[in-house]
C-alpha positions in Angstrom: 0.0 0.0 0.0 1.3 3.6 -1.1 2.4 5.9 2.1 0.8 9.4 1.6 3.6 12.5 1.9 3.4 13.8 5.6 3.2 17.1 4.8 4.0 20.2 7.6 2.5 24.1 6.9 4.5 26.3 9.3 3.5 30.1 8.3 4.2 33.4 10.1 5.3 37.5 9.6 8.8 36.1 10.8 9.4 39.7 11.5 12.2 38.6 11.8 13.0 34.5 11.9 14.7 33.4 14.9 16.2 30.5 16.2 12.8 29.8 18.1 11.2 29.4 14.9 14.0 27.4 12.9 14.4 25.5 15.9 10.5 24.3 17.1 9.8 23.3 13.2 13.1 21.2 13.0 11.7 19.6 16.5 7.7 19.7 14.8 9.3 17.7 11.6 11.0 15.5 14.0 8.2 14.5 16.2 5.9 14.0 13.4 8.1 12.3 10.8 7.9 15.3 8.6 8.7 14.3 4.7 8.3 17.8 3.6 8.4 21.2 5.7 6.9 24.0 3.8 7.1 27.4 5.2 5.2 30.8 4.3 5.9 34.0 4.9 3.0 36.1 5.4 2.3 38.9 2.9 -0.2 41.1 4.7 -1.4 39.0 7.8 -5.6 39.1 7.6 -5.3 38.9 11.7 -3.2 41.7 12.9 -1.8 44.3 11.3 2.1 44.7 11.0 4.1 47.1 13.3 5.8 50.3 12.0 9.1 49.7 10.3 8.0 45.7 8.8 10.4 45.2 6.2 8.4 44.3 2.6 7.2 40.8 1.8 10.2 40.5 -0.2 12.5 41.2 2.6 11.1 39.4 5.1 11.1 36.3 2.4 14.8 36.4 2.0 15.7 36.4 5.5 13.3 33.1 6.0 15.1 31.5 3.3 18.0 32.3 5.0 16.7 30.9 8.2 15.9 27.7 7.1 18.2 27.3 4.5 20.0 24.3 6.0 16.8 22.8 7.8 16.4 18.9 6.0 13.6 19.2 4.0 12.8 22.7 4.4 10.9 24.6 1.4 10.4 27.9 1.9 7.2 29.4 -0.7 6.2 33.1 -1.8 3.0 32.2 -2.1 1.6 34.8 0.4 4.7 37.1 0.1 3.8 37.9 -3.6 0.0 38.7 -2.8 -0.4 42.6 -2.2 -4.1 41.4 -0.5 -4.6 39.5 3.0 -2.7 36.0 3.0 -5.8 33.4 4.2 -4.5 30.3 5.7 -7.1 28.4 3.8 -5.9 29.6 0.0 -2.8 28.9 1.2 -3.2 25.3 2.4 -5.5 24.5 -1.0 -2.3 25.6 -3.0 0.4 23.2 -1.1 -2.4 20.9 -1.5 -2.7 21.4 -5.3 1.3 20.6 -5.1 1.6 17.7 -2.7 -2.1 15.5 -3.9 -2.6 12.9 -1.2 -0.3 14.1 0.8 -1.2 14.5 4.6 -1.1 18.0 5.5 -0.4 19.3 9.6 -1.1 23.3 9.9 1.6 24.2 12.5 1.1 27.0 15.0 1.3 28.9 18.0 -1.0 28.2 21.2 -2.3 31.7 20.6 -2.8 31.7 17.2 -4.2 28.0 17.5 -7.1 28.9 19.8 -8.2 31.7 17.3 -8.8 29.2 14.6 -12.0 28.9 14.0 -12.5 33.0 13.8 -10.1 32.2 10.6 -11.7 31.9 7.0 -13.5 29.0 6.3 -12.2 27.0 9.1 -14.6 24.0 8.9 -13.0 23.5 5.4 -9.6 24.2 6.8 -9.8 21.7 10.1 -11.7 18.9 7.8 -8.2 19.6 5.2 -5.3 19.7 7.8 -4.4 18.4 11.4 -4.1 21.0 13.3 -0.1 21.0 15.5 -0.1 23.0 18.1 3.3 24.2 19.6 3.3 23.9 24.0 5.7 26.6 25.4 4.9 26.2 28.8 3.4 24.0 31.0 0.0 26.5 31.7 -0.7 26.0 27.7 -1.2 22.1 27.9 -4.9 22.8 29.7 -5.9 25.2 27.3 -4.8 23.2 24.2 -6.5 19.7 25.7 -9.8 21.6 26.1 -9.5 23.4 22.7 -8.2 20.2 20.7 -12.0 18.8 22.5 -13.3 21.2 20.9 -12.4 20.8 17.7 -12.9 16.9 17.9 -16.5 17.5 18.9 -17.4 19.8 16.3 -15.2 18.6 13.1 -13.4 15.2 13.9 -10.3 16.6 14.1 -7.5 15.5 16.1 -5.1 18.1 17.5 -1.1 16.8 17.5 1.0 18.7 20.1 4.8 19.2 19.7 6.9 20.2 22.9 10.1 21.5 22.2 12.7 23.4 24.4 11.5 26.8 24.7 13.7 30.0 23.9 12.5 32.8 25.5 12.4 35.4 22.8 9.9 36.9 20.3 9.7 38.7 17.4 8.6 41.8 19.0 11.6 41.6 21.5 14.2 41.2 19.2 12.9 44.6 17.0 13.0 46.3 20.0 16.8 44.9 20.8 18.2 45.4 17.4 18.6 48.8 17.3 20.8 48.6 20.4 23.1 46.5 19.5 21.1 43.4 20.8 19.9 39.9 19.9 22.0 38.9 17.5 22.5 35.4 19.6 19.0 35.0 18.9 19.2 35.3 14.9 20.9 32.9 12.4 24.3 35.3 10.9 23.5 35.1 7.7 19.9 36.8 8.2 21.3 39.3 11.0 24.4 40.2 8.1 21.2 40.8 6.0 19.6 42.9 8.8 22.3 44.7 9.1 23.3 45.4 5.7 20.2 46.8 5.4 19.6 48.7 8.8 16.4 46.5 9.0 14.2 47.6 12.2 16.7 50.4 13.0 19.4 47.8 13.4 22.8 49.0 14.9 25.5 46.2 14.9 26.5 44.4 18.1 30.1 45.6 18.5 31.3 41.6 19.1 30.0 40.6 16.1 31.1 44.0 13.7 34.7 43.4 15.4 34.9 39.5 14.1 33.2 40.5 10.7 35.9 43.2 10.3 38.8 41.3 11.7 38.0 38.6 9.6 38.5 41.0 6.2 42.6 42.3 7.9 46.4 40.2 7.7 46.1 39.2 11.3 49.2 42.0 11.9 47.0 44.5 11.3 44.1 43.5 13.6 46.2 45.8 16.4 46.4 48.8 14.4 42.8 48.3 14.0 41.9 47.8 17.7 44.5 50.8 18.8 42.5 52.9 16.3 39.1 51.9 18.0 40.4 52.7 21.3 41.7 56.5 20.1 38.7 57.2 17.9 36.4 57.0 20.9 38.8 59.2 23.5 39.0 61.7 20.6 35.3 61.7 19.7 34.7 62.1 23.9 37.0 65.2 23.6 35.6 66.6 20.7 32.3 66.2 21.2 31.4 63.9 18.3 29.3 60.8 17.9 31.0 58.1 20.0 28.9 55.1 18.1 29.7 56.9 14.6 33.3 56.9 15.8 33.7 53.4 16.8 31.7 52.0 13.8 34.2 54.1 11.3 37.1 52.8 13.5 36.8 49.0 13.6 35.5 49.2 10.1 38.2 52.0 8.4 40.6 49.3 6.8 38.5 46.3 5.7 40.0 46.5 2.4 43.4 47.0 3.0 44.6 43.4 2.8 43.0 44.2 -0.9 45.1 44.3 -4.1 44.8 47.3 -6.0 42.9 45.5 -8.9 40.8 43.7 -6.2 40.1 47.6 -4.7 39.2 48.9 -8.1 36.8 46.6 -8.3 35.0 47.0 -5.8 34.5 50.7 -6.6 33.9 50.5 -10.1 30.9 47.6 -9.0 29.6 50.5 -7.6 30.0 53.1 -9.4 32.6 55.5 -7.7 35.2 57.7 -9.8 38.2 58.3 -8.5 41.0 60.9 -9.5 44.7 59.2 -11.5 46.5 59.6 -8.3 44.5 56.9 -6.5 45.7 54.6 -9.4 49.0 55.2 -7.6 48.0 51.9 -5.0 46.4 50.7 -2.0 47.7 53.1 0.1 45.2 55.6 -1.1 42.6 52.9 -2.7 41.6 51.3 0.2 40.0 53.9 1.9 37.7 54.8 -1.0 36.4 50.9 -1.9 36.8 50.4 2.4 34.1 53.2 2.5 31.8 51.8 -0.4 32.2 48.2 1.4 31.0 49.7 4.7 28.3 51.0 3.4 27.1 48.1 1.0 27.8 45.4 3.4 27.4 47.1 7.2 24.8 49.7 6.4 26.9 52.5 8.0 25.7 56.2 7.5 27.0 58.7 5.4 28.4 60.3 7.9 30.5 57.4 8.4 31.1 56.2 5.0 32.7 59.6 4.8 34.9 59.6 7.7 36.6 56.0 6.1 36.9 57.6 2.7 38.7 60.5 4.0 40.9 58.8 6.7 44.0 58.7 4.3 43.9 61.9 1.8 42.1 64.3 4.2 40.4 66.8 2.5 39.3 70.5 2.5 36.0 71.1 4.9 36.5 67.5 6.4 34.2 67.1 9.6 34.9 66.5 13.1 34.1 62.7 12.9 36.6 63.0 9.8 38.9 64.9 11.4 39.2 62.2 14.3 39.3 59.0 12.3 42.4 60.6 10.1 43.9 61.2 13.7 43.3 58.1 15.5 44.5 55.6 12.5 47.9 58.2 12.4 48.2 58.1 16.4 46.7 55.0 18.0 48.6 53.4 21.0 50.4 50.6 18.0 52.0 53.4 16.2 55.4 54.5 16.5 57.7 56.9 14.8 59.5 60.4 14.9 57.1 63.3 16.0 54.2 60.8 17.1 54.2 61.9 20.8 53.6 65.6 19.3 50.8 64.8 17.5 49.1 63.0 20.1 49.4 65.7 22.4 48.5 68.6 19.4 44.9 66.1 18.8 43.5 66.8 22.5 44.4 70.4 22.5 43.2 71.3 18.8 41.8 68.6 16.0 43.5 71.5 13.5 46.6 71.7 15.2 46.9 68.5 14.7 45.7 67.6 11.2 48.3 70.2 10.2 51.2 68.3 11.2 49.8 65.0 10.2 48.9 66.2 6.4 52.7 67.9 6.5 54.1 65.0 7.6 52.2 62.9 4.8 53.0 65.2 2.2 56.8 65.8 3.1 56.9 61.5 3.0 55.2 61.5 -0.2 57.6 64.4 -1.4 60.5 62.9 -0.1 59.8 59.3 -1.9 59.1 60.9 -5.3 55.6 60.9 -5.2 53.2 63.8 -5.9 50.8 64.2 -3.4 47.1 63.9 -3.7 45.2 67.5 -4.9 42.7 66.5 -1.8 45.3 66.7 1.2 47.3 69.8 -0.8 43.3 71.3 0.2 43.2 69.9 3.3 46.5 71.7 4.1 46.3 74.3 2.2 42.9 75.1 4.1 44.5 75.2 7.8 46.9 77.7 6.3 50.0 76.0 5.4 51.6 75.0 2.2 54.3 72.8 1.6 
């Protein structure tokens, strides 16, 4: 006799997916014998309305792929994500039906969302097409779910299945409200939290552990020293100076991520997208990898102009640069790893005036350059030139 498919429906806003979710439908499959786990991203839930800030369908669809990428037997379907009208569990179900004939289908979902169902569409149709699985977090749901699941036998002949898996205390709603200070990221798989972040999703702001790894991960180990000396002075200057201490440490630990880079490999990356540069930056890396560092940054980590700017700048200097510019030329020339003739001055000249100091860095620069046969960029000429010195 032919087995029928065993069939599992998980659906949800995963706004955003978290290990909870990857984790109780891996443990759902599991305990049912799951051949096929299909989950849907809700379009434009028909039961509550999506908070401010919900990425689009499309979004949220990505990062659920990501999620369950690498869960066994995992498909994850646009079928709600690509309908601009309410997403009804019922059209849904008929569709995975239409895919899987004869297959057994089990509608997976939360205790809440699980004693709502028969306010859904058409639920007589929908409990007489699926088997309801309920998901117990704590021990206080088991009563209500063995007096609903009565219920539903009574009135349709349907018989609830109950999954208990290890709970993890975190919701959606938490985790928005975490992101944007630098939380939660334990609680999200890394490739969808790179995506959050690379796209500032719910006013995300990196968790400083995991921006120092990514970033470290991208430098020649030697260099990882420089980077954290440079992290360390950025935020004492931007204290002094009044300047945006999060802005200066993001532009910090993230100032040199291309400078392990060839120059071919660094061209690339700004021509990819899109940025001109002037013949002297064909010169080499020196001056390159601050430009494509800055474009990275901002492609991959979401940073802000602001600090896109300060990376691009951190090398050349320029005329009008800003304070946060200003500071992240300084700390990469005077963190605690460097070491050379007229260091000490310049560390002292930073704390007593940002100019005082840019002045002796940019001469010091240009009399190198000079010195080595190299003309020196037009943009740090400016710079100089601005704080009334030439060379």
């Amino acid at each position: 006799m032919e087995v029928s498919l065993r069939v599992g429906i998980f659906g949800g806003t995963f706004n955003p997916p978290h290990i909870g979710h990857v984790r109780s439908a891996i443990e759902a499959a599991r305990q049912l014998g799951l051949d096929k786990l299909i989950v849907v991203p809700a379009g434009v839930p028909p039961h509550k309305a999506l908070p401010p800030g919900t990425p689009p369908p499309e979004m949220r669809l990505e990062m659920t792929r990501k999620a369950f990428r690498d869960v066994l037997h995992a498909l994850v379907y646009d079928i709600e994500s690509d309908n601009h009208g309410p997403s009804y569990t019922i059209d849904t179900v008929a569709a995975i039906k239409q895919d899987y004939p004869g297959a057994e289908l089990f509608l997976l979902t939360g205790t809440d969302m699980y004693l709502t169902i028969e306010t859904w569409k058409d639920s007589e149709t929908l409990l007489k097409t699926v088997t309801p699985v309920v998901f117990s977090r704590i021990p206080a749901d088991n009563k209500k779910i063995t007096d609903f699941s009565a219920v539903l036998h009574a009135k349709y002949g349907v018989n609830t299945e109950t999954v208990t898996n290890e709970v993890i205390e975190i919701s959606s709603s938490q985790l928005r409200e975490m992101l944007p200070n630098r939380q939660g990221a334990g609680y999200i798989k890394d490739t969808v939290y790179s995506f959050i972040i690379k796209n500032r999703l719910y006013g995300a702001k990196p968790d400083w552990g995991w921006l120092r790894e990514r970033a470290f991960s991208m430098l020649d180990p030697g260099r990882v020293p420089h980077v954290a000396g440079c992290e360390e002075e950025a935020l004492r200057l931007a204290e002094r100076w009044g300047a945006d201490l999060d802005d200066a440490r993001e532009a910090a630990i993230l100032h040199d991520i291309t400078k392990k880079l060839s120059p071919e490999e660094n061209l690339d990356i700004l021509k990819k997208h899109g940025v001109s540069i002037g013949k002297l930056e064909f010169a080499g890396e020196k001056l390159l990898h601050a430009k494509s560092g800055a474009v990275l940054a901002k492609s991959e980590f979401g940073v802000s102009d602001i600090v896109s700017d300060a990376i691009f700048w951190h090398t050349t200097g320029k005329a009008g640069m800003s304070t946060l510019e200003k500071i992240i030329y300084l700390a990469d020339y005077i963190e605690p790893v460097r070491d050379f003739p007229g260091v000490d001055e310049m560390r002292v000249a930073a704390y007593e005036s940002l100019d005082a100091a840019m002045k002796i860095g940019l001469e010091m620069s240009i009399e190198d350059l000079v010195s080595r046969g190299i003309t020196p960029n037009k943009t740090t000429l400016d710079a100089l030139g601005e704080l009334g010195s030439s060379v």
